[in-house]
FIPAKE-759900 format. One record per residue (C-alpha): x, z, y; chain; residue in one letter. Coordinates in nm, 3 decimals. Layout:
N
        c1        c3        c2   cadena   residuo
         X         Z         Y        A         A
...
//
This chain:
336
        c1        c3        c2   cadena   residuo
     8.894     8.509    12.488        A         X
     9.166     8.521    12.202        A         X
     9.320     8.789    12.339        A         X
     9.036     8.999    12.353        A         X
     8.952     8.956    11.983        A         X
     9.265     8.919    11.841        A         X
     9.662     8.909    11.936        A         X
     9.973     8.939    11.701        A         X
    10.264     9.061    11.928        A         X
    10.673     8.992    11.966        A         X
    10.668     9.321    11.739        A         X
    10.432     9.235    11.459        A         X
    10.140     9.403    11.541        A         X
     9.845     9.272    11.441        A         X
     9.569     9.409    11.748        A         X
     9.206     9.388    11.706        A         X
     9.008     9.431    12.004        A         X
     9.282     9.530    12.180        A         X
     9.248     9.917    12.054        A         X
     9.290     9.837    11.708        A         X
     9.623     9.794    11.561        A         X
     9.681     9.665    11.186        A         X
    10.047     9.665    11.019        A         X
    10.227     9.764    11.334        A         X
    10.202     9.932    11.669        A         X
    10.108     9.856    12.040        A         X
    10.061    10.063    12.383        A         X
     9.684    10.116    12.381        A         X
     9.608    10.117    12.029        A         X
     9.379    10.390    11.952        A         X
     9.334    10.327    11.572        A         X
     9.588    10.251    11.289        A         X
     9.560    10.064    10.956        A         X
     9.790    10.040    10.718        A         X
     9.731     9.732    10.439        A         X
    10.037     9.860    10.220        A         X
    10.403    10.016    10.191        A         X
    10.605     9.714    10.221        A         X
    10.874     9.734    10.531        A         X
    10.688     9.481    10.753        A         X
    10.329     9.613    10.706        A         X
    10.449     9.986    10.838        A         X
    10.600     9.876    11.129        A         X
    10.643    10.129    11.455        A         X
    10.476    10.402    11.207        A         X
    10.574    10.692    11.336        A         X
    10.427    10.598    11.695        A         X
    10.102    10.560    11.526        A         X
    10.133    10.930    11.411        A         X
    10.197    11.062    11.770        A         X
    10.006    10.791    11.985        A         X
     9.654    10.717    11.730        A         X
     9.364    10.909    11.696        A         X
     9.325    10.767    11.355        A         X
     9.530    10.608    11.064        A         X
     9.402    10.458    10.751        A         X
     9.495    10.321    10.446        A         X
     9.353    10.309    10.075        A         X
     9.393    10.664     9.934        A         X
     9.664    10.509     9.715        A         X
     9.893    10.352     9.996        A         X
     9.875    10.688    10.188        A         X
    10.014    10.895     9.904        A         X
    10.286    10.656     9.895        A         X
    10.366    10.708    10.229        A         X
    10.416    11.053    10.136        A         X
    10.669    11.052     9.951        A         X
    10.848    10.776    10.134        A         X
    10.886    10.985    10.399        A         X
    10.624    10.830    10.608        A         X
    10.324    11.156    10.588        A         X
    10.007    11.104    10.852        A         X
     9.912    11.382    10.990        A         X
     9.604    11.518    10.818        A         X
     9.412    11.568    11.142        A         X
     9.445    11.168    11.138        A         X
     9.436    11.068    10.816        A         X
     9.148    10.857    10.713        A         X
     9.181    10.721    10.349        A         X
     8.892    10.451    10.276        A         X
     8.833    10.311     9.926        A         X
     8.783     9.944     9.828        A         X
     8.441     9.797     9.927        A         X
     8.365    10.109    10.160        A         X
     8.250    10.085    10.513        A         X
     8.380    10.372    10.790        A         X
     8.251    10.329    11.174        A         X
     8.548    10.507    11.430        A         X
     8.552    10.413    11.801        A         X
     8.239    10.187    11.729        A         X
     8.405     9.946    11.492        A         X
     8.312     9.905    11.091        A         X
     8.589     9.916    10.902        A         X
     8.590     9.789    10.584        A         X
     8.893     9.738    10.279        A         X
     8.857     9.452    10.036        A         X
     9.081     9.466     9.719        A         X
     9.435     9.236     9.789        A         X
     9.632     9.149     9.477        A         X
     9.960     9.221     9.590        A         X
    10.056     9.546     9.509        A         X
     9.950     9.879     9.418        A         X
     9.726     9.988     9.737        A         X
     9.751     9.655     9.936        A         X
     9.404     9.591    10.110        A         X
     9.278     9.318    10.316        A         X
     9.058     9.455    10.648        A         X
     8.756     9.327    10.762        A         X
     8.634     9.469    11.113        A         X
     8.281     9.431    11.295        A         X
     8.255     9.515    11.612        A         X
     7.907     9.403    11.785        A         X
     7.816     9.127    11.589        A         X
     8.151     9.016    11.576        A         X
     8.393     9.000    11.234        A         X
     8.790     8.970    11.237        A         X
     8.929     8.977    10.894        A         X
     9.332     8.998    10.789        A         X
     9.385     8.932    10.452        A         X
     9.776     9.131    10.431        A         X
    10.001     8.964    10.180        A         X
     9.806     8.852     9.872        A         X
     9.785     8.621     9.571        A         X
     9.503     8.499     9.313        A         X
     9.223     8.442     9.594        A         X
     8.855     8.402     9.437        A         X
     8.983     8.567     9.072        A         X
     9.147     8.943     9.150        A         X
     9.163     8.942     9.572        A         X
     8.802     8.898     9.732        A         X
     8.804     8.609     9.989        A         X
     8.627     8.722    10.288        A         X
     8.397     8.475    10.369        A         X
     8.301     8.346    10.726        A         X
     8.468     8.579    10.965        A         X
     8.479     8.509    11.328        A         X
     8.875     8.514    11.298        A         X
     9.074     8.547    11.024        A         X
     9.412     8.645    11.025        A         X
     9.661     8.500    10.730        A         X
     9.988     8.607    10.630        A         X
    10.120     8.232    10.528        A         X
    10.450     8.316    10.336        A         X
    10.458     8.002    10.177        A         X
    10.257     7.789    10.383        A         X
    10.498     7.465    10.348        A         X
    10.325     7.234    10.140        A         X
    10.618     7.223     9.891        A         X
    10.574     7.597     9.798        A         X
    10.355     7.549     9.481        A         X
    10.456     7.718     9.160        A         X
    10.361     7.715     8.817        A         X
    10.063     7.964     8.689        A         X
    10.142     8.349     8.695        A         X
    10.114     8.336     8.303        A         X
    10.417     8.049     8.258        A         X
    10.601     8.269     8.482        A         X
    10.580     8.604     8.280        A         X
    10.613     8.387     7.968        A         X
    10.928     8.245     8.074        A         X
    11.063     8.636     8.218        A         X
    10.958     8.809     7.896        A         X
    11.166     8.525     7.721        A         X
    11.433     8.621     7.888        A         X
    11.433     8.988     7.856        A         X
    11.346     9.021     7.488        A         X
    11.712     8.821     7.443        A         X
    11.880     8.994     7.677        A         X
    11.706     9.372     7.533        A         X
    11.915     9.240     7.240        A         X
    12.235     9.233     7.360        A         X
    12.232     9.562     7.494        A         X
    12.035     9.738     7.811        A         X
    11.901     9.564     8.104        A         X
    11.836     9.706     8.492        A         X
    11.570     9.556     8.687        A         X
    11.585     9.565     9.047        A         X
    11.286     9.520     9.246        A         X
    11.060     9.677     9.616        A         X
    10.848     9.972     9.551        A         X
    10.521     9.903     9.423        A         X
    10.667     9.544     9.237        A         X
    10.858     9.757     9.015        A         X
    10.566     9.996     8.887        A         X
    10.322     9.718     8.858        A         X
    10.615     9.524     8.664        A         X
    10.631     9.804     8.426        A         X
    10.268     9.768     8.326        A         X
    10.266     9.437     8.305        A         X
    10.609     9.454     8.096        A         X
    10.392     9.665     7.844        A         X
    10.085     9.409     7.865        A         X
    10.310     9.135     7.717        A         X
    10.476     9.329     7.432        A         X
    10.822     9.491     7.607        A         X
    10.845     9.830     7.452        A         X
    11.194     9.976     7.559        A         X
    11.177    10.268     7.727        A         X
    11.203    10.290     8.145        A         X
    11.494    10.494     8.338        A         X
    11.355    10.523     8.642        A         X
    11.571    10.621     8.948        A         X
    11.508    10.898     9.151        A         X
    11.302    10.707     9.426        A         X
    11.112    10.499     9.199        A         X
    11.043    10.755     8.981        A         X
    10.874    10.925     9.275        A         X
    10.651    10.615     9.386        A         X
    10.572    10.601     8.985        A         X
    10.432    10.909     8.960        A         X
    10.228    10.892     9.251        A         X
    10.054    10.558     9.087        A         X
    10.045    10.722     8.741        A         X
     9.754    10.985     8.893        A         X
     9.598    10.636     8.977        A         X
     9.641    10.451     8.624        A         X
     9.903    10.296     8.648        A         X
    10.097    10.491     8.331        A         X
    10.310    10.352     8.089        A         X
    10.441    10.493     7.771        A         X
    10.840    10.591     7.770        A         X
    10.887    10.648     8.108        A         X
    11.162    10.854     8.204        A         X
    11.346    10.958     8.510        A         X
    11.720    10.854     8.515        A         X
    11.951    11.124     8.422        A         X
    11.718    11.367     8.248        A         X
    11.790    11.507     7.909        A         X
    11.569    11.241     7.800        A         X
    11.699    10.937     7.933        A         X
    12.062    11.027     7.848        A         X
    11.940    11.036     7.502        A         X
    11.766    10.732     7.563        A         X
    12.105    10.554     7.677        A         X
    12.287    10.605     7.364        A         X
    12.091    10.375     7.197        A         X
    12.204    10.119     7.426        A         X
    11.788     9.943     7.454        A         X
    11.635    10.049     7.729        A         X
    11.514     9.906     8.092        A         X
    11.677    10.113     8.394        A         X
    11.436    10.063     8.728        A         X
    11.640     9.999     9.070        A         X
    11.546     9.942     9.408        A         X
    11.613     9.610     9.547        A         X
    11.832     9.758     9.786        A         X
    12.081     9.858     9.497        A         X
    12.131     9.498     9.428        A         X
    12.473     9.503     9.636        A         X
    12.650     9.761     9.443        A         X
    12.476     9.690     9.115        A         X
    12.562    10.054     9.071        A         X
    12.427    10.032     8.696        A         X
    12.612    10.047     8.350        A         X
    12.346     9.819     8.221        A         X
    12.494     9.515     8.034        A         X
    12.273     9.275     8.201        A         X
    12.063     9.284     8.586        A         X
    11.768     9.123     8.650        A         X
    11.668     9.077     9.034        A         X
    11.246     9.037     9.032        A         X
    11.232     8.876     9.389        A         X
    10.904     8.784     9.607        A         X
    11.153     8.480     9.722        A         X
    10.973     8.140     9.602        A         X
    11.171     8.028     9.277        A         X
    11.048     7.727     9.041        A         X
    11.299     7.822     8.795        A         X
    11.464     8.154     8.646        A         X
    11.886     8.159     8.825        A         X
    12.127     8.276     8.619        A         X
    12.402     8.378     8.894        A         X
    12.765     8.196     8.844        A         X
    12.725     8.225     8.514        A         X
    12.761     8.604     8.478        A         X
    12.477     8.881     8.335        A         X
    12.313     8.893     8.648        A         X
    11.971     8.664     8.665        A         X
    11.685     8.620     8.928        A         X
    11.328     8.591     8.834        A         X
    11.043     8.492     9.143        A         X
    10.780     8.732     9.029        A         X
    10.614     8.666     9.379        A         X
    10.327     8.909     9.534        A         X
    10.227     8.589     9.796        A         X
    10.000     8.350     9.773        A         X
    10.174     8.028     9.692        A         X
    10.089     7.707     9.962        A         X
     9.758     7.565     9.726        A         X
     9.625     7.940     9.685        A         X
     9.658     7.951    10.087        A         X
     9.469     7.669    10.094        A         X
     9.218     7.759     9.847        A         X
     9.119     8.094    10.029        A         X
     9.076     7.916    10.389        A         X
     8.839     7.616    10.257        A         X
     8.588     7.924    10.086        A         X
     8.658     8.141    10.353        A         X
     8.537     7.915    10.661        A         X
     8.643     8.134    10.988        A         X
     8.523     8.002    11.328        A         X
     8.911     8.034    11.395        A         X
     9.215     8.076    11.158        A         X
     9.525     8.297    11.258        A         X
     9.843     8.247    11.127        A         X
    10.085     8.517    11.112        A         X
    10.398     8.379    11.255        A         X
    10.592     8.692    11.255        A         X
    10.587     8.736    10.891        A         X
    10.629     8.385    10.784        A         X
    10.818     8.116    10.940        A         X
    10.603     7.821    10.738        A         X
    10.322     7.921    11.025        A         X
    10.333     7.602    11.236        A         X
    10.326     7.391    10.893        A         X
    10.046     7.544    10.817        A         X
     9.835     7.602    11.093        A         X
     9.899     7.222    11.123        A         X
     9.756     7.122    10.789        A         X
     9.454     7.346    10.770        A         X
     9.345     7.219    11.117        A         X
     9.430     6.799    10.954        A         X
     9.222     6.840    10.579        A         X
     9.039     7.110    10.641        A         X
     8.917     7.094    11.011        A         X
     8.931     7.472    11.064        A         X
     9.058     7.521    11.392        A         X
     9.404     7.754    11.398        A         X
     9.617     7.881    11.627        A         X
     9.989     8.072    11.529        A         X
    10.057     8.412    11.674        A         X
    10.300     8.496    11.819        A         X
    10.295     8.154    11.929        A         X
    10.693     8.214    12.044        A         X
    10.769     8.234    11.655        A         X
    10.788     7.889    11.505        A         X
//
């Protein structure tokens, strides 16, 4: 019967009623869903394109995809806002908000009386993501489902990374390196807690930046790296330069100090061998007690754990099933 409703395979695709494919891609799979940009939620992509009759995503994550070099085709695009239902192939297909970032959704499907629900990466259940209450199945990404992953409050966190970057803004420039979507919502929070130096935003970033600006996410003294402007900007030796974390290896930047933001699970700020470069664990996940909180409101008949995306599935699974008694299986079950 699982495998009717739902199955995660060896290639992490998340299948609903077999026809329905979330995050990645399977023979068969008739519709596509995207929950958000991130390298392991757009999985097998380009099959989608040729093999789906639909794809969907929140209007936001598909303009992303643009100009990532990801387009749908617009004979199969299908962009669905937060809170909206759409019925294709006889399924109701609804988004509900996920605080991750900019875009991420969670999906809740109904198919003849039936609901399956994946909540995508998230964080803050109950208070900015929805918790989708009493599905049939529920599907969990579990990132940090050992019960030693708790951290402190988002706020200590910030506190303690603004700290660090007002003294290091003093001693000269700083370049933050951090995933698409992480950086730009970064940048707004940066001006939330009272960081005014200007951004130099690579190429890339800058392109994923102005996508989310047309969605409100704009900050003041933004600036693509190595315009007029931002050379100006770089005499003055006080500004922020914005990297992708892949540029971490070369650390390709002139910028007197580097700042890694990191989803990895951190309980303190690591300054690395003593040198300018730090890491900060400005997760987008749901630590292990926020896990916990969003299963005990949410009450599925039957709790899924992603074990392709996490490898704290078992642990998990395990302890909802012991103090919770919500029955839950791990898919792919070959993935401990």
């Amino acid at each position: 019967m699982l495998p009717e409703l739902v199955w995660i395979d060896r290639n992490g695709a998340i299948q609903f009623l077999a026809k329905l494919c979330v995050d990645g891609h399977a023979n068969g799979c008739l519709t596509r869903i995207v929950t958000h940009i991130h390298s392991d939620h757009t999985l097998h992509l380009s099959r989608s394109n040729t093999y789906c009759r639909h794809v969907l995503g929140t209007p936001i994550t598909l303009d992303l995809l643009d100009v990532l070099g990801h387009p749908i085709p617009k004979n199969k695009r299908v962009p669905l806002e937060y809170g909206r239902a759409t019925s294709l192939d006889n399924y109701v297909i609804k988004f509900e908000y996920a605080d991750h970032i900019p875009g991420s959704a969670q999906v809740a499907v109904e198919y003849d009386g039936v609901v399956l629900a994946y909540t995508s990466d998230f964080r803050n259940p109950g208070t900015k993501t929805k918790i989708i209450e009493q599905p049939h199945v529920l599907v969990i990404d579990a990132t940090y489902g050992n019960p030693r992953h708790v951290r402190e409050s988002e706020d200590v966190i910030w506190g303690k990374f603004v700290e660090l970057l007002k003294k290091l803004l003093i001693q000269g420039s700083v370049a933050l390196y951090a995933y698409y979507g992480k950086a730009q919502d970064a940048m707004v929070k940066l001006r939330d807690w009272g960081i005014d130096a200007p951004f130099l935003l690579t190429s890339s970033q800058w392109r994923i930046y102005k996508v989310l600006e047309r969605y409100g996410y704009r900050v003041e003294d933004a600036f693509l790296l190595g315009s007029r402007d931002a050379e100006e900007i770089k005499r003055s030796k006080w500004y922020l330069e914005v990297h992708h974390a892949s540029g971490i290896s070369s650390y390709s930047s002139d910028a007197d100090s580097h700042i890694i933001l990191t989803g990895r699970f951190l309980k303190s700020i690591i300054r690395v061998n003593s040198s300018n470069i730090w890491v900060v664990g400005i997760s987008g996940h749901a630590d292990f007690n926020e896990l916990v909180y969003y299963v005990d409101l949410s009450r599925p008949d039957l709790l899924v754990v992603d074990g392709y995306r996490s490898g704290h599935a078992n642990a998990f699974a395990s302890y909802v099933r012991e103090h919770l008694g919500v029955e839950s299986v791990v898919l792919p079950n070959t993935i401990g």
